[in-house]
DOTI-976572 format. One record per residue (C-alpha): residue number from 1; residue in one letter; x, y, z. Coordinates in Angstrom, 2 decimals, decimal comma. Layout:
// residues N
NUM | A | X | Y | Z
...
This chain:
// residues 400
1 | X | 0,00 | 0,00 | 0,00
2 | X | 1,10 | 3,76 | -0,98
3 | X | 2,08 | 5,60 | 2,52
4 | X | 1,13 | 9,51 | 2,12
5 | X | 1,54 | 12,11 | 4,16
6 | X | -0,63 | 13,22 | 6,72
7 | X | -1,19 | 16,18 | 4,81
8 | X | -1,97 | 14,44 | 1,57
9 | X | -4,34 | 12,17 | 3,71
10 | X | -6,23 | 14,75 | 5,37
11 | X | -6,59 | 16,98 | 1,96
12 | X | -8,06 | 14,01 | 0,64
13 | X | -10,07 | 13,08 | 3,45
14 | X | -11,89 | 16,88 | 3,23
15 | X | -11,97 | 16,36 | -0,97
16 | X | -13,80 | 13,06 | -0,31
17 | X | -11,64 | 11,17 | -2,00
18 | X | -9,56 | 9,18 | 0,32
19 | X | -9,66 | 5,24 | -0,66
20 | X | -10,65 | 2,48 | 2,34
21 | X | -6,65 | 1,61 | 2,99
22 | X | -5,79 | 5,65 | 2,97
23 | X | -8,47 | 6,09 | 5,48
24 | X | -7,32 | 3,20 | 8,36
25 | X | -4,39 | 5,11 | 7,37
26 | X | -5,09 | 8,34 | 8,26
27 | X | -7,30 | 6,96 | 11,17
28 | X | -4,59 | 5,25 | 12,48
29 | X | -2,45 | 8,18 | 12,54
30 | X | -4,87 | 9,70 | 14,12
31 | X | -5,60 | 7,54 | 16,97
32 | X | -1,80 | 7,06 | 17,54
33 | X | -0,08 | 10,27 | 16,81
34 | X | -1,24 | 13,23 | 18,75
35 | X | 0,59 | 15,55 | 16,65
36 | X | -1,52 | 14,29 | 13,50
37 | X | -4,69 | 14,58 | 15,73
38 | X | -3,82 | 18,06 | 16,34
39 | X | -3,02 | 18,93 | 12,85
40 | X | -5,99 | 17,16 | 11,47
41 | X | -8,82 | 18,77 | 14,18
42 | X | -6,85 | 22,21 | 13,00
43 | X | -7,06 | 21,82 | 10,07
44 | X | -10,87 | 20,86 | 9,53
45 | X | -11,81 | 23,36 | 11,91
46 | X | -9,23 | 26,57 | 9,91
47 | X | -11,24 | 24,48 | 6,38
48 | X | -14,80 | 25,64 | 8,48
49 | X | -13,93 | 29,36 | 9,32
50 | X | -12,61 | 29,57 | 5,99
51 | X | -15,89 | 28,80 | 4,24
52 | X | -17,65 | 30,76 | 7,24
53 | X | -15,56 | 33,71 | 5,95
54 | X | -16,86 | 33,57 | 2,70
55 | X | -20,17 | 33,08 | 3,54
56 | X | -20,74 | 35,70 | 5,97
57 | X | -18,71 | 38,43 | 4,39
58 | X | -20,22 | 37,45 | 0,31
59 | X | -16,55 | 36,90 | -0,83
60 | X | -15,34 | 35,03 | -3,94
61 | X | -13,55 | 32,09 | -3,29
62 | X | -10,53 | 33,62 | -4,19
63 | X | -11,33 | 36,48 | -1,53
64 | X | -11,99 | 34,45 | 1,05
65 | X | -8,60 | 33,00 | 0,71
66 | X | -6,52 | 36,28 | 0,64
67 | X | -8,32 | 37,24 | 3,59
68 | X | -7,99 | 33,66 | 5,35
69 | X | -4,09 | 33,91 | 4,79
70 | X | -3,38 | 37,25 | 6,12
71 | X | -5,16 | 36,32 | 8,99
72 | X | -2,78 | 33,36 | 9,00
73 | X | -0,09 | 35,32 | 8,96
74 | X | -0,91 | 37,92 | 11,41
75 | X | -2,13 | 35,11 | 13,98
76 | X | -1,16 | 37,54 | 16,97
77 | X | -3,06 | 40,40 | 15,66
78 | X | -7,01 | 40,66 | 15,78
79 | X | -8,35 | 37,20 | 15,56
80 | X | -7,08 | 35,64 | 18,81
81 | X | -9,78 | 32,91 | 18,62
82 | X | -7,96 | 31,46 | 15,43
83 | X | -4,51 | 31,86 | 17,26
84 | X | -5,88 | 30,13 | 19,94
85 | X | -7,31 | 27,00 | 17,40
86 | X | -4,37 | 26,91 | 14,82
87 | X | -1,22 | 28,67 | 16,89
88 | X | 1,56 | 30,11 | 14,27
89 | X | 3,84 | 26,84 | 15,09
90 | X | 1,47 | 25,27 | 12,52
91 | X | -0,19 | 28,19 | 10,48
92 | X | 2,23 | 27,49 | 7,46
93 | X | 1,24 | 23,87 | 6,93
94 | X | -2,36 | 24,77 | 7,49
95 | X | -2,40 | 27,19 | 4,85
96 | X | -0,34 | 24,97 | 2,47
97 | X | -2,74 | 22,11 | 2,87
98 | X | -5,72 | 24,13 | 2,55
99 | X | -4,18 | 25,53 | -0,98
100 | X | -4,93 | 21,56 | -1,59
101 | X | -8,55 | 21,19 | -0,69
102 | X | -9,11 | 24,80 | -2,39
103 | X | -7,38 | 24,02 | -5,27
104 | X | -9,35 | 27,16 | -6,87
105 | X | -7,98 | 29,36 | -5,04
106 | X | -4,21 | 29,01 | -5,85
107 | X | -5,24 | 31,92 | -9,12
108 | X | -7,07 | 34,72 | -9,66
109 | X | -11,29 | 34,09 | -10,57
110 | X | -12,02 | 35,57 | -13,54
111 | X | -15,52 | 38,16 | -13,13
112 | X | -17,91 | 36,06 | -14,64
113 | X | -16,72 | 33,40 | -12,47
114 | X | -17,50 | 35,44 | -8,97
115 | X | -20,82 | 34,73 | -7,40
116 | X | -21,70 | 37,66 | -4,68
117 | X | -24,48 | 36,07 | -2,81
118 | X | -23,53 | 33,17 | -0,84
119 | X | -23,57 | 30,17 | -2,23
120 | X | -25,47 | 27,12 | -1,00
121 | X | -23,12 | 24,26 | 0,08
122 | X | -22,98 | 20,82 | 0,25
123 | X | -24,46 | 18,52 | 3,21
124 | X | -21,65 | 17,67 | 5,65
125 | X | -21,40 | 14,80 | 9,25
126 | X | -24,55 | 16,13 | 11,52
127 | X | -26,05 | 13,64 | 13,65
128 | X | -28,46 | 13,57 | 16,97
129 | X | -28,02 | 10,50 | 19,49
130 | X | -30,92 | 10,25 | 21,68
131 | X | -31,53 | 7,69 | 24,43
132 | X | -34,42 | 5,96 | 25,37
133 | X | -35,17 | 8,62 | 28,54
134 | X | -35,16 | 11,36 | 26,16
135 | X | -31,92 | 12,94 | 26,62
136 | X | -29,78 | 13,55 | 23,64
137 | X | -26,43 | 14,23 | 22,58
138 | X | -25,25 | 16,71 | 19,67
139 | X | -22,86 | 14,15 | 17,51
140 | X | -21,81 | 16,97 | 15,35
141 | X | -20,06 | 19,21 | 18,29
142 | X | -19,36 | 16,61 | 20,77
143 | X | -15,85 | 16,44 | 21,12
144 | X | -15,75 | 13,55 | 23,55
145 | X | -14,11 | 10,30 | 22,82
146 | X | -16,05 | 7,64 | 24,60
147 | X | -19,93 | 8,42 | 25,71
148 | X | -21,51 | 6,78 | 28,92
149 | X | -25,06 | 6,50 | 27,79
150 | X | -27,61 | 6,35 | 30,94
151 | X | -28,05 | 2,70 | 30,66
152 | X | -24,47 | 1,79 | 31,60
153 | X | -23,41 | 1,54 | 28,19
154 | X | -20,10 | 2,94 | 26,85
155 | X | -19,66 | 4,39 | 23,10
156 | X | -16,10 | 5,00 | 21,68
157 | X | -16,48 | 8,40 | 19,61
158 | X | -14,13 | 7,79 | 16,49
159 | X | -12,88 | 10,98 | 14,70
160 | X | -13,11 | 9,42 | 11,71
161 | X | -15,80 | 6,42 | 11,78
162 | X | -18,25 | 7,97 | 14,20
163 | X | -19,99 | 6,26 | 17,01
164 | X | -18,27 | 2,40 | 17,82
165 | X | -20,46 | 0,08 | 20,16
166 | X | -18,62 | -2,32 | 21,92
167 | X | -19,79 | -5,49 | 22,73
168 | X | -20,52 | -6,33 | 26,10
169 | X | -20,42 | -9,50 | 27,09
170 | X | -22,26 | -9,16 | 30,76
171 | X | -25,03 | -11,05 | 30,71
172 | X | -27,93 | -9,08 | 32,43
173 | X | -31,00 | -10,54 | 31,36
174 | X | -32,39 | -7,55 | 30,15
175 | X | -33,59 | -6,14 | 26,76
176 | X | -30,37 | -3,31 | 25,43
177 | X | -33,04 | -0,20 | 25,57
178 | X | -32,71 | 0,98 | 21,95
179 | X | -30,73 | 4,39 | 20,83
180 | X | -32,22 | 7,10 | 18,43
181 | X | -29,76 | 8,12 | 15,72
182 | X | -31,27 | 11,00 | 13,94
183 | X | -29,34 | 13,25 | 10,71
184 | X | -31,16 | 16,33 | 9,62
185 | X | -31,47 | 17,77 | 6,13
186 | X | -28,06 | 18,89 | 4,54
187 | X | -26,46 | 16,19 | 6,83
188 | X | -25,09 | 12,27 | 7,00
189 | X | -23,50 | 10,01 | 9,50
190 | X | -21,85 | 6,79 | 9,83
191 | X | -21,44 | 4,37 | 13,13
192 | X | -20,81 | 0,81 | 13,73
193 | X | -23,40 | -0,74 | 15,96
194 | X | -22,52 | -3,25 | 18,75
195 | X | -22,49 | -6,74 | 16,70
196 | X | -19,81 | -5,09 | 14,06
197 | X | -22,44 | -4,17 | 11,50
198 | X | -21,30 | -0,67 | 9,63
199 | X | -24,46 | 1,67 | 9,19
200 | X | -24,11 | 5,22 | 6,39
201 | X | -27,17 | 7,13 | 7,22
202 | X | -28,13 | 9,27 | 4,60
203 | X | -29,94 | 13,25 | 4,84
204 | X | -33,27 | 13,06 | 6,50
205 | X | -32,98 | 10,08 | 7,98
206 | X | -33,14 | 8,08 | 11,37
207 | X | -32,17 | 4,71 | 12,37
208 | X | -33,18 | 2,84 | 16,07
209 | X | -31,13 | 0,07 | 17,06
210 | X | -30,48 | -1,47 | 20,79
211 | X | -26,90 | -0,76 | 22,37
212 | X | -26,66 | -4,43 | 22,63
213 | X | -28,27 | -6,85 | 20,53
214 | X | -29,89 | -10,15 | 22,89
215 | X | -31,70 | -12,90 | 21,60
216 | X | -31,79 | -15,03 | 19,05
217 | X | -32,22 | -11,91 | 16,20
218 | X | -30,32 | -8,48 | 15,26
219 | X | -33,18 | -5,84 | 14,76
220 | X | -33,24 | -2,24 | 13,54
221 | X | -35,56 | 0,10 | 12,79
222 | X | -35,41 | 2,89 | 9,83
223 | X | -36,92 | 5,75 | 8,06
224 | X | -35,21 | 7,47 | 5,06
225 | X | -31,64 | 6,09 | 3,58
226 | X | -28,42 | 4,25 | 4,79
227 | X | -26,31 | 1,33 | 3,38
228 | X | -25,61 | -1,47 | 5,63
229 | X | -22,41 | -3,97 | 5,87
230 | X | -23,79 | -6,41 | 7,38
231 | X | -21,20 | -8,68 | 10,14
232 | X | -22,37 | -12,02 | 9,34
233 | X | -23,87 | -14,29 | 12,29
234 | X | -25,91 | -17,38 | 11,39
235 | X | -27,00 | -17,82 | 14,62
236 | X | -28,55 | -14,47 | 14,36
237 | X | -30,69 | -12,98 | 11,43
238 | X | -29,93 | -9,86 | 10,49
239 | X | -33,83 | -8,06 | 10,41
240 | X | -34,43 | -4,10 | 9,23
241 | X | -37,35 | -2,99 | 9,67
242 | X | -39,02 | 0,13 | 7,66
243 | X | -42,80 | 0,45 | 8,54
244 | X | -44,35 | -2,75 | 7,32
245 | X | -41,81 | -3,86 | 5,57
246 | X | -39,24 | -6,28 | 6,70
247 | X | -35,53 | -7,32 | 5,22
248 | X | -33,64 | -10,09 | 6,53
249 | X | -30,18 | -11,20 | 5,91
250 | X | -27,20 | -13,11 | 7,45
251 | X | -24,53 | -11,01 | 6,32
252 | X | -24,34 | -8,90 | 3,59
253 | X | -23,85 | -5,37 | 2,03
254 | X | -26,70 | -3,24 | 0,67
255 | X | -28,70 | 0,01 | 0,62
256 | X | -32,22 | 0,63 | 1,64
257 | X | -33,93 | 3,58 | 0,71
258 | X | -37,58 | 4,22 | 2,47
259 | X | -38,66 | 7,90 | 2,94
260 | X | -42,48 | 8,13 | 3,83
261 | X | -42,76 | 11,04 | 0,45
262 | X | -41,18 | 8,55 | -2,05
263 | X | -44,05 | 6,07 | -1,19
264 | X | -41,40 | 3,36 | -2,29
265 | X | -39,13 | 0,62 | -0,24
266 | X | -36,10 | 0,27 | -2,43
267 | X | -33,30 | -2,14 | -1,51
268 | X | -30,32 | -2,69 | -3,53
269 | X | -28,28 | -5,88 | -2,99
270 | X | -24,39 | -5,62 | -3,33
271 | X | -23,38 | -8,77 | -1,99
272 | X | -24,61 | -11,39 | -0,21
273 | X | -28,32 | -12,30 | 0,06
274 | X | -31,56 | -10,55 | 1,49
275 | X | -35,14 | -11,79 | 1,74
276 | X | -37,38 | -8,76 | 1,58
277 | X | -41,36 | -9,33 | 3,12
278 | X | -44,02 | -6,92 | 3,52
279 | X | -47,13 | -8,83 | 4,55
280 | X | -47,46 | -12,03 | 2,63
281 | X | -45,09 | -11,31 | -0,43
282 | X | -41,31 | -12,37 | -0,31
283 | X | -38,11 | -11,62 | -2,34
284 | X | -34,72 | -12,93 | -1,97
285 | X | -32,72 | -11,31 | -3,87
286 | X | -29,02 | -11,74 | -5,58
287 | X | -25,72 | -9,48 | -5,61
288 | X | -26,87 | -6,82 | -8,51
289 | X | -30,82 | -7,35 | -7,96
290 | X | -33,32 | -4,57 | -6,47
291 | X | -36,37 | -4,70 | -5,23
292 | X | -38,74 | -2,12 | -5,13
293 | X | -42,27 | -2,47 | -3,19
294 | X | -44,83 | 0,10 | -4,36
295 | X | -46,88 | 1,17 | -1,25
296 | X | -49,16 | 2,97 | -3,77
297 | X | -50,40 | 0,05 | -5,52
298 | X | -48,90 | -2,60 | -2,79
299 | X | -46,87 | -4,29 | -5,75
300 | X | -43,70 | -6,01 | -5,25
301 | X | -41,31 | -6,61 | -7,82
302 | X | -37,67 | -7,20 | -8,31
303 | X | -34,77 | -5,89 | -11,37
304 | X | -31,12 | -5,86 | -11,92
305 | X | -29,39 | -2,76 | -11,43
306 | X | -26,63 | -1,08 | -12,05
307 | X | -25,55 | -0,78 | -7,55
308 | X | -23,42 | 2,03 | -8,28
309 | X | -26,21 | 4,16 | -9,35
310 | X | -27,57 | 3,35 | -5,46
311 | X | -24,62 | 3,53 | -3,62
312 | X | -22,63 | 5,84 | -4,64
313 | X | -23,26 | 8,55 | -1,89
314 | X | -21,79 | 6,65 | 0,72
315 | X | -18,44 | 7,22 | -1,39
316 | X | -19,11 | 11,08 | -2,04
317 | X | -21,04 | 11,34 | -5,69
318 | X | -24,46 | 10,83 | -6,99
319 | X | -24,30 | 8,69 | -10,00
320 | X | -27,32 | 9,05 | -12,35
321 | X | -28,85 | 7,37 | -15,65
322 | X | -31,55 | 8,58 | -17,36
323 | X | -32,53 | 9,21 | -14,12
324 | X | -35,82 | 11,77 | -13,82
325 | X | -35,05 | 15,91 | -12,84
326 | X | -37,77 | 14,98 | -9,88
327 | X | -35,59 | 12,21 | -8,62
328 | X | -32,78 | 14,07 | -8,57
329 | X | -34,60 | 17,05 | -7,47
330 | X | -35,96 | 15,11 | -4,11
331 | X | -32,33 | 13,77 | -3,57
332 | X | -30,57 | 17,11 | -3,83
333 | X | -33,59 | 18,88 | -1,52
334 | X | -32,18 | 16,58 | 1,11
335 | X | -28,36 | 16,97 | 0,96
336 | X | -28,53 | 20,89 | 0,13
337 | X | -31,67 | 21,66 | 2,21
338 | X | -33,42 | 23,29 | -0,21
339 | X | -36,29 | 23,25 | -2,16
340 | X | -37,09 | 22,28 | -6,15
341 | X | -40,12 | 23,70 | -8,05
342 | X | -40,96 | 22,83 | -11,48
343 | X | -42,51 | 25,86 | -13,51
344 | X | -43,96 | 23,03 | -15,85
345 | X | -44,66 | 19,08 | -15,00
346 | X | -43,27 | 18,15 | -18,14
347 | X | -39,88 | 19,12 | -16,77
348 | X | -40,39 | 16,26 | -13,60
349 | X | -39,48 | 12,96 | -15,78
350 | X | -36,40 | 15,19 | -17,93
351 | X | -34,38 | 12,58 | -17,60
352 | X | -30,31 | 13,52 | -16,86
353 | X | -27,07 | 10,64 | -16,69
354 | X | -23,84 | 11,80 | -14,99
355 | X | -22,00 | 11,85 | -11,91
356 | X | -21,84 | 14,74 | -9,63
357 | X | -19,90 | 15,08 | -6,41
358 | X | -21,57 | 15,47 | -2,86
359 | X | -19,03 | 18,21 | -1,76
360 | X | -19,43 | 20,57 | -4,78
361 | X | -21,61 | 23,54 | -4,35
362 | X | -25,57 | 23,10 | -5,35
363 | X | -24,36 | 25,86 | -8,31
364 | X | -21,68 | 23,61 | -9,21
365 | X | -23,86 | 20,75 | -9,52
366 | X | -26,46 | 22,87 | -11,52
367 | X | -24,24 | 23,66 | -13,75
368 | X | -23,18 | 20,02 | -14,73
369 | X | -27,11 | 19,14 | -14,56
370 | X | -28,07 | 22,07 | -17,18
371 | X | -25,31 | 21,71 | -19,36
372 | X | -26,92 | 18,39 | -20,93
373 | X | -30,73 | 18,65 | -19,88
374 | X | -31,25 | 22,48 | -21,71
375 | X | -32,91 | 23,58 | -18,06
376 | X | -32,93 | 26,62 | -16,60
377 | X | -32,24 | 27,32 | -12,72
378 | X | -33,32 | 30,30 | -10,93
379 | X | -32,38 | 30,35 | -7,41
380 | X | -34,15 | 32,85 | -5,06
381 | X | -33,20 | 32,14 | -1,51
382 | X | -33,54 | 28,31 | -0,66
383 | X | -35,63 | 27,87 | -3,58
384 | X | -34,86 | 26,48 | -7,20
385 | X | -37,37 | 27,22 | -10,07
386 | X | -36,93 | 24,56 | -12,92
387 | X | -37,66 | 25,96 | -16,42
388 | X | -36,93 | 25,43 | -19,90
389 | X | -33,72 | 27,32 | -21,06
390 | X | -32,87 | 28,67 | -24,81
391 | X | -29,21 | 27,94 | -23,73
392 | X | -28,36 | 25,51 | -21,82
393 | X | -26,34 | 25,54 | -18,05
394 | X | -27,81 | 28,38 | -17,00
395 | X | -28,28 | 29,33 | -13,65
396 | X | -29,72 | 32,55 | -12,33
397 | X | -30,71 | 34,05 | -9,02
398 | X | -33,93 | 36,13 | -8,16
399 | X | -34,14 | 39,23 | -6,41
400 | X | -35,56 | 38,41 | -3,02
């Protein structure tokens, strides 16, 4: 395996591109090195204020940078809170590795390039633990490494992979009370849940799963989107639950995607094998194979897919084909917390095939989308009007 840098891995890490090895890399360095812990919490915390300072002052990209790296250099001057975060021991590699997650920044913008309202950006790691008694815990500040939740159990907080239950092996007697974890709109979050099993939730969703599993069954509980990897047990099923609907498995990877306002159950098999049952109707399904259960007309039915196309936003894109603009539309609501109308319904099944990536501005993304669809964008606040365009990639914003 290549070794990088820590500053390679962490540029990476922030571009969303770092591969599986590069990231038990980096999270290794992380847990072991506390100079690389340092550098990397300083670093994604200088990549935050950096973005903050273009937001809140409507700079260019290339603004927001100039400003960003006097303030660097002057670390003793005005700004003592980022003196007190970065320190001027470390201020040169911050900037230096930021010139690699800002790539654009490194030349001058060009005027028709500079956008003076703020731009909306991507979704990034928000989450919401809450506990059976109804207290809660803030996943996206908490800076704690291990949590005590109030029924004895203890949660490792990994910078990296998020929440890790251990497995306890005290035998009680009891019933594991189950845990809440909730991810807004414009959010996501991963954990691994007691039995080994890695969980991606997706925007908008929630998951409910008990600390410990017991019995002679693994059972969750989920609204909205995550992928699943599932730790394989044959002594104990593997059984999600989404409303009525049931999938069971041994061990296995594959997505599930179940918001209430799709009316649809849609789960996409990677590998291994899944039986899905709502009420008397059963699929198993094969690596490749998705089923799709139709709560409109309570039909079931089953298709091979392309898995990419499904699972691709646990690895930082949305991959599309000939997918529909009100698809898309739906998906992008959720990671940029906004919302899509169409000024005509013809413009809901425009079908658009690409790849975008999940940290790129919603312009950015826009941009790709009307380059090959001939649709117009007009942004006026949190709101995107679709329309028909004379030239295509257009993208305009109302006066609010």
């Amino acid at each position: 395996m290549e070794h990088k840098t820590i500053y390679e891995l962490i540029a990476e890490y922030s571009n969303g591109t770092l591969s599986p090895a590069a990231q038990e890399q980096l999270r290794h360095l992380i847990d072991n090195d506390k100079e690389a812990r340092k550098l990397f919490r300083d670093i994604r915390e200088a990549e935050k204020l950096l973005k903050t300072i273009q937001a809140q002052e409507k700079l260019s990209p290339q603004e927001a940078w100039e400003n960003f790296s006097e303030t660097l250099t002057h670390t003793r001057r005005k700004n003592r809170r980022l003196h007190r975060i970065i320190g001027t021991a470390i201020a040169a590699s911050v900037a230096l590795i930021l010139l690699f997650i800002f790539p654009d920044t490194r030349s001058t913008y060009a005027p028709e390039q500079q956008v003076a309202q703020t731009q909306i950006e991507p979704g990034s790691v928000k989450a919401v633990l809450s506990y059976a008694n109804g207290e809660t815990v803030n996943l996206t500040s908490s800076a704690s490494s291990r949590i005590v939740a109030p029924d004895g159990s203890t949660i490792v907080n990994d910078s990296l992979e998020g929440l890790q239950y251990n497995k306890d092996n005290r035998e009680t007697g009891q019933t594991a009370p189950l845990h809440m974890i909730t991810v807004p709109p414009g959010g996501e979050y991963r954990f691994t849940l007691s039995d080994g099993t890695r969980v991606w939730i997706n925007s908008s969703s929630e998951i409910q799963f008990p600390s410990q599993f017991s019995g002679n069954t693994r059972e969750i509980y989920m609204k909205g989107e995550i992928y699943l990897e599932v730790t394989p047990d044959k002594s104990r099923p593997f059984i999600v639950h989404s409303g009525n609907d049931r999938i069971r498995v041994l061990g296995t990877k594959f997505n599930i995607t179940a918001y209430p306002e799709e009316q649809k159950t849609i789960t996409t098999l990677v590998s291994g094998s899944v039986e899905f049952e709502h009420n008397n109707s059963k699929i198993r399904l094969s690596p490749g194979e998705q089923s799709i259960m139709d709560h409109t007309t309570d039909k079931l039915e089953k298709q091979k897919v392309d898995v990419s196309i499904y699972t691709s936003w646990i690895s930082g894109a949305f991959e599309y084909e000939n997918m529909p603009l009100s698809y898309i539309a739906r998906q992008l609501s959720r990671w940029y917390d906004v919302q899509f109308t169409f000024e005509a319904a013809e413009f809901r099944e425009h079908p658009f095939t690409g790849i975008v990536k999940r940290n790129q501005t919603l312009e950015e993304v826009l941009t790709i989308i009307g380059k090959t669809t001939n649709i117009k964008f007009e942004i006026s606040g949190r709101n995107i009007i679709i329309k028909k365009a004379e030239d295509a990639a257009n993208i305009s914003r109302l006066n609010n």
